[in-house]
N, C-alpha and C positions, 0 to 999 in steps of 0.2 A: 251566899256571897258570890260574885260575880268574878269570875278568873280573868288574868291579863298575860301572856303568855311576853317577854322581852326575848328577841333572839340578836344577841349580839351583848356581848358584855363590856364595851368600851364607855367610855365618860359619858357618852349621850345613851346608851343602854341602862347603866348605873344610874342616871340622873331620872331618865324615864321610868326606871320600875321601885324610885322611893318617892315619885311623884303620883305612880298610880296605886302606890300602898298609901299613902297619906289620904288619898280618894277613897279608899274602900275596899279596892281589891283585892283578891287572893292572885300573887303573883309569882309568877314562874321566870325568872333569868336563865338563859340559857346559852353557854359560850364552850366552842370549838378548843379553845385553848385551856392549860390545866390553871392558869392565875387571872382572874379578873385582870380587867384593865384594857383591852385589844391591845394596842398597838402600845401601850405605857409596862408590858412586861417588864422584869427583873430576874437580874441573873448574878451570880454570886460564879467565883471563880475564883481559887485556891487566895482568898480574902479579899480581892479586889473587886468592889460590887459596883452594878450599872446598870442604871435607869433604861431600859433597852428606846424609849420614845420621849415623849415630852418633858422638858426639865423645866421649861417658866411657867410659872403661877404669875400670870393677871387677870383681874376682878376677880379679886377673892371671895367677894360677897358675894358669887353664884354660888359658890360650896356653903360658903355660910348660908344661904339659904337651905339646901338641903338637910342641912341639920337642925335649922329652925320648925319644918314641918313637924319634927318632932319632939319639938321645945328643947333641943337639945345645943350645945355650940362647938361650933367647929373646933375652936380658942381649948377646948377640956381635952383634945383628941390630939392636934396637928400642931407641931410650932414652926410662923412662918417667920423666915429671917428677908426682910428687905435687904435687895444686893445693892450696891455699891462699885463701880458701875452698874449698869442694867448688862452693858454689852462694851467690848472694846474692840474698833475695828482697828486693824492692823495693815497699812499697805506698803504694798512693792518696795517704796523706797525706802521702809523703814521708821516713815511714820506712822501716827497712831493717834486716835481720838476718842477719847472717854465719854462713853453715852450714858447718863443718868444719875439721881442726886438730885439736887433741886435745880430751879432755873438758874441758878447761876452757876451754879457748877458746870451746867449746860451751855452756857451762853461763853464764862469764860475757856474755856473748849472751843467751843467756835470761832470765839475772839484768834485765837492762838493759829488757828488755820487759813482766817477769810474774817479778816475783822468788820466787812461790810455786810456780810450775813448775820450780822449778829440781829438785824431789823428787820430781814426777809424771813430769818428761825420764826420771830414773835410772830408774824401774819401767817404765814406757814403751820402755825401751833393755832392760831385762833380760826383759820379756816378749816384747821381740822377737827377743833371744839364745834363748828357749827353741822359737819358730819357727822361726827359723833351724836350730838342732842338729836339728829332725824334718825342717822344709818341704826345705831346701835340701842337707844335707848327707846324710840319709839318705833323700828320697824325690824329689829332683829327677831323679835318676839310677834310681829305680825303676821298672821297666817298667809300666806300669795297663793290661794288656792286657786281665786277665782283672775282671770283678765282684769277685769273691772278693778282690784285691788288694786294692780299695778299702773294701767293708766291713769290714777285717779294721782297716781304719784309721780307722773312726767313732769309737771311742771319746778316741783321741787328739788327732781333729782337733776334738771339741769338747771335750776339755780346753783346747785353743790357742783356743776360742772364737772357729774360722772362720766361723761362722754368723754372726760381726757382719761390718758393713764396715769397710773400712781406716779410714772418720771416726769411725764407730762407738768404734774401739778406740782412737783419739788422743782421742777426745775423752771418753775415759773417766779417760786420766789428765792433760789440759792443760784448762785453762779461758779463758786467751788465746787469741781468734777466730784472731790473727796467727799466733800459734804453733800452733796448729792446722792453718792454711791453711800450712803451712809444710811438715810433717810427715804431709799427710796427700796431700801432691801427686804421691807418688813414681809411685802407678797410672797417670799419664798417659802416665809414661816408659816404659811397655810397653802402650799401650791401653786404660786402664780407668778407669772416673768413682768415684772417691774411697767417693763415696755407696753404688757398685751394688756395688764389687770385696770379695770376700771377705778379709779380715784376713791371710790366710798370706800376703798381699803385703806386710805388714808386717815381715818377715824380710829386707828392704831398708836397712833403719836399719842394721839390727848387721850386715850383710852390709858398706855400705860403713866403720862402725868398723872391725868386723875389718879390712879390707883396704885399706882407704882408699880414696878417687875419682883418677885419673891422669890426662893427655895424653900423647899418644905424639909426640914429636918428629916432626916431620912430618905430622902427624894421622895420622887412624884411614888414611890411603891408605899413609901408610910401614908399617903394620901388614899390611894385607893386599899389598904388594908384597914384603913380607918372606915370609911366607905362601906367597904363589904362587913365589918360590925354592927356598922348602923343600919343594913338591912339585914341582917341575922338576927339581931336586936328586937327588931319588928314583922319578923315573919315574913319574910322575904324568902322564898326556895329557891337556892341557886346550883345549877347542874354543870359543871365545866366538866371539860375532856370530850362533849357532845356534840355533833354538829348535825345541823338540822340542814336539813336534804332538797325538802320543798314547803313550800306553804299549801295550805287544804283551800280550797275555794270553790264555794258552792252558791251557785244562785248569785255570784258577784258578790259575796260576802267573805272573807277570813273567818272561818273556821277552827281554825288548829295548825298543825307541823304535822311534820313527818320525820322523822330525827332516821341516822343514816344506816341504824340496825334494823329501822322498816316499822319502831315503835311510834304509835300515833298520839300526842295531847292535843285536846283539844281547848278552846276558848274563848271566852267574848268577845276580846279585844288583843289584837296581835300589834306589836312595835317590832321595827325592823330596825336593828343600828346595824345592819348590813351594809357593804357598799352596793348604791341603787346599782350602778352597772352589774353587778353580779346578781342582784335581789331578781332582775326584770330579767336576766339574761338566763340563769341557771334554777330558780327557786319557784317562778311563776311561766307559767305556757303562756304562751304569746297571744293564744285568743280568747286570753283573759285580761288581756293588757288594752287600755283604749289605744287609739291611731297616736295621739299624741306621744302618750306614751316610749309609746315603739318607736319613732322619731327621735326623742330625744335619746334613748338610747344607741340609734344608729349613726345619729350628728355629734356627739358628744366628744369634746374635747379632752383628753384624762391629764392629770399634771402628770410632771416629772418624775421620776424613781430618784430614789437616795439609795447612796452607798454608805454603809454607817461601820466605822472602826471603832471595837473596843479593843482598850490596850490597858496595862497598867503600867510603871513605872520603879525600878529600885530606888529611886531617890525622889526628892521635892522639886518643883519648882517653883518655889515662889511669888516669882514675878510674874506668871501668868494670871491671868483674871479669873473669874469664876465663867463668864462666856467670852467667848472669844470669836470673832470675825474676821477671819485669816481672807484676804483678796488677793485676788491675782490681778496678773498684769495686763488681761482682757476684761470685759465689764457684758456691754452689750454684746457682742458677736460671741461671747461662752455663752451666753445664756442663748442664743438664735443656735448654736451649735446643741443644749442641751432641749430648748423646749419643738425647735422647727424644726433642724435636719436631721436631730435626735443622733447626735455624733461623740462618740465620747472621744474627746481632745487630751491632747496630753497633757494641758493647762487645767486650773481648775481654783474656785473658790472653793475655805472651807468654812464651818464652824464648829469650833473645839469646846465643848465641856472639860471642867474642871472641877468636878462637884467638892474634891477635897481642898479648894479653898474654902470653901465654909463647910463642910462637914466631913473631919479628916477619918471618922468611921468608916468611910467609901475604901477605903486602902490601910495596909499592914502599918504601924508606927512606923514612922520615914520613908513613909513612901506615894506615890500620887494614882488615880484611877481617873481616866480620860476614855470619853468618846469622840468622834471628829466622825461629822455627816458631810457627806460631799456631795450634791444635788448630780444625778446623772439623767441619759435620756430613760422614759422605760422603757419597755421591754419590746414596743413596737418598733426600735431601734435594732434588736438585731443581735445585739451582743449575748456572745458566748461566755456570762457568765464563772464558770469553771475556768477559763483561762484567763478571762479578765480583771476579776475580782484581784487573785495574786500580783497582778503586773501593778494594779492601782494600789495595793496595799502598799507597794512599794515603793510608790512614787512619794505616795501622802507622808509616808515616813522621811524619805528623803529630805522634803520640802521644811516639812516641820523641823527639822533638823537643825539645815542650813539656817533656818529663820528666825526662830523659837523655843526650840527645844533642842539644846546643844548636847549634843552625844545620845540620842535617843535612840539611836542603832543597838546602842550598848545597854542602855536600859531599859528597854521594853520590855513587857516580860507580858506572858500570859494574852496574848492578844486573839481576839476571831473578829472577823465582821460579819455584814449583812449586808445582801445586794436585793435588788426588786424580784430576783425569784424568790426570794422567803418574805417577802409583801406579799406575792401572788399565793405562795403553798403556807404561811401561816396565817394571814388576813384574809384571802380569799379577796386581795385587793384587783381591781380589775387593769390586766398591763402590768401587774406590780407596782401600781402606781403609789407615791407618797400622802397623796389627800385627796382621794378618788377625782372627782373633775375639777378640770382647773377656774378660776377665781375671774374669768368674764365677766363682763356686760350681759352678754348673749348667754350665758350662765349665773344668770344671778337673778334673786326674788322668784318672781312666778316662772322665769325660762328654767329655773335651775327642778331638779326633781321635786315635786311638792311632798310637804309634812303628813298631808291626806291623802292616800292613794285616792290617781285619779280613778277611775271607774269599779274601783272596789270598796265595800265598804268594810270597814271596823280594821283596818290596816291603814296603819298610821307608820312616817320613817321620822329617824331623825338620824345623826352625823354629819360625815364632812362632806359626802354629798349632796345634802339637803340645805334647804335657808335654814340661817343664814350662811352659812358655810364652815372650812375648817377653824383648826385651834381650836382648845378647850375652851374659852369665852363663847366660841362658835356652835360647837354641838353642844353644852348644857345649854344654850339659851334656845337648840332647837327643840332641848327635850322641855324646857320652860314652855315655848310655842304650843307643841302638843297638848302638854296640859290643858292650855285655855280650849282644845276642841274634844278634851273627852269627857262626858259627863260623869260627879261626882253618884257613887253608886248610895242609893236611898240609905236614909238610917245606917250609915257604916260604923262597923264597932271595932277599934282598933283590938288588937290585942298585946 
């Protein structure tokens, strides 16, 4: 049996090493951190527990797949509750727009805001159903290994007129600021400033229609503990607390690791759900890397850092949503202050989870457990961290206060956060960054790091550096991607 060595235990690691156990292989996962999942950790604190990363579930049916490879269903393990909104933004003056539900629910929301938009939403939703049917369902899973893939695809991608930006294209058919700042926020959620992100991110809209936005009972940790059964299940060896040091490369092939106590595995086939900037920069010598390569590592753009507050609460609040899209009173120039001049301002957009509106186990009886992510610049900005983390916890508090959460000075209880130096020292993200490179033009398909190491062989990436990019629809469909380039090993007998 042919070994597969997964270094990196995140959703596109996970998805990658029960795609290459379904194949044949004897496989090895191997993750730095002591709980599967990378960046989707779980942390429990005197009962108030929190999803440390991803909280939405859309397209469900990529996990469902995973568990189909082994005639199994998702549906036996995970119960996913559709939410209600999907999302509620909340602005400055104290209004407020319900995102999600069916289209009318959608439309009369709209109505309520910018009753003329209610006809630019429909064109706006069906230009980004025809995104979708190219971006996501026929080229997310496309390999961009070679040039020639990509130019063969100019002429379609500027029929979808990816040459604009995601604002660009909302705001071609909305004229409501609000509604605008609504629908054009989705790039954040994988990395990318509204303004710079090419349009075929846009295929987000009709992605969550089609499928709708979820929770997973238990959050995203009941997911991937379900996950890590289903490769226990099938003979999957998984190593956490490990971290692998270098890759072995011989004759421009992957080999093996080198794990950081100086022990060597070796094997067929190596997966990296590392971040490329860290994979190219720290894990492989440079004159094993082609010109290309090293290029895009040196030109590469990285997203933003997130600052992430957990808190809990003595009491309820009811009236918050299960997501929440707290806006501030600048829109474009926060985001040029977080992604250009890399400036942390004293203003600030947030987004608040609420996992215990729908599953009040997250917190003690009577009482609520919240995260709130606040998009900052990373780490190539400069901040000193240690003294800044504090001053912003306290601002977020404040804000949330005054706004939304009345007396929350007085009920907080139990709270720490997370700044881009614990991206950088617990993900080995590069920058600290939140989604390793950010979501370009000039970063996207074959420019973006490819699925098949360029000039080595039997080392394959996938994650939120690779096509098609971040979010969880983004890296299991790059570990989907891989699939289609590694051959199925002869006569494979499960076990």
């Amino acid at each position: 049996m042919k070994h597969a060595i997964v270094v990196g235990g995140g959703f596109g690691g996970i998805a990658s090493a029960l795609r290459l156990r379904a194949k044949g292989y004897d496989v090895t996962l191997i993750d730095r951190c002591l709980q599967l999942g990378g960046r989707a950790q779980y942390l429990e604190k005197n009962g108030y527990r929190h999803d440390v990363g991803p909280t939405v579930i859309t397209a469900p049916f990529l996990f469902e797949e995973l568990f189909m490879l082994f005639n199994e269903k998702l549906a036996d393990h995970i119960t996913l509750v559709p939410l209600k909104p999907w999302y509620r933004f909340v602005y400055p003056d104290g209004d407020h727009f319900n995102y999600g539900g069916s289209l009318k629910d959608t439309l009369d929301e709209i109505r309520r805001i910018e009753p003329d938009d209610c006809d630019g939403y429909i064109k706006l939703l069906n230009h980004s159903k025809h995104i979708f049917e190219i971006g996501f369902v026929e080229l997310a899973t496309q390999p961009f290994n070679r040039l020639w893939t990509m130019v063969k695809q100019i002429p379609r991608l500027i029929g979808l007129q990816s040459y604009k930006t995601v604002w660009q294209l909302v705001s071609h058919y909305l004229k409501s600021e609000k509604l605008r700042q609504a629908f054009s926020i989705q790039p954040l959620l994988v990395g990318g400033n509204p303004f710079d992100t090419t349009s075929i991110y846009g295929l987000i809209h009709y992605l969550e229609r089609e499928y709708g936005v979820y929770f997973a009972m238990g959050g995203t940790h009941a997911l991937t503990q379900a996950l890590e059964q289903l490769m226990k299940r099938h003979g999957i060896q998984i190593l956490l607390g490990q971290t692998v040091k270098s890759l072995i490369i011989s004759k421009n092939t992957a080999t093996g690791v080198v794990l950081e106590n100086g022990q060597e595995l070796m094997a067929d086939i190596l997966v990296s759900n590392v971040d490329p900037l860290f994979l190219y920069t720290h894990m492989i010598k440079p004159e094993k890397q082609t010109f290309l390569t090293r290029r895009k590592v040196k030109k590469a753009k990285i997203s933003m850092g997130l600052f992430v507050l957990y808190f809990g609460t003595t009491k309820t609040y009811p009236d918050i949503a299960h997501h929440t899209i707290w806006l501030g009173e600048r829109y474009k120039e926060l985001l040029k202050d977080i992604f250009d001049r890399k400036i942390l301002s004293e203003d600030f957009s947030l987004y608040l989870h609420r996992p215990t509106a729908t599953d009040p186990s997250f917190a003690p009886k009577g009482c609520d457990s919240f995260y709130v992510l606040c998009p900052v610049p990373n780490l190539l900005g400069g901040q000193d961290w240690t003294v800044e983390g504090p001053k912003l916890r306290d601002r977020i508090v404040a804000a949330l206060e005054k706004t939304s959460l009345p007396h929350l000075s007085q009920t907080i209880t139990n709270d720490f956060f997370m700044t881009p130096e614990h991206f950088k020292e617990n993900y080995l993200s590069a920058q600290g960054s939140g989604f390793s490179i950010s979501p370009l033009f000039s970063q996207s398909a074959w420019f973006r790091f490819h699925n098949r190491a360029e000039g080595i062989k039997n080392l394959f990436l996938v994650g939120a550096g690779t096509h098609p990019g971040a979010g969880l629809p983004g890296v299991i469909s790059s570990a989907k991607l891989v699939d289609t380039l590694i051959p199925r090993v002869a006569k494979a007998h499960l076990t």
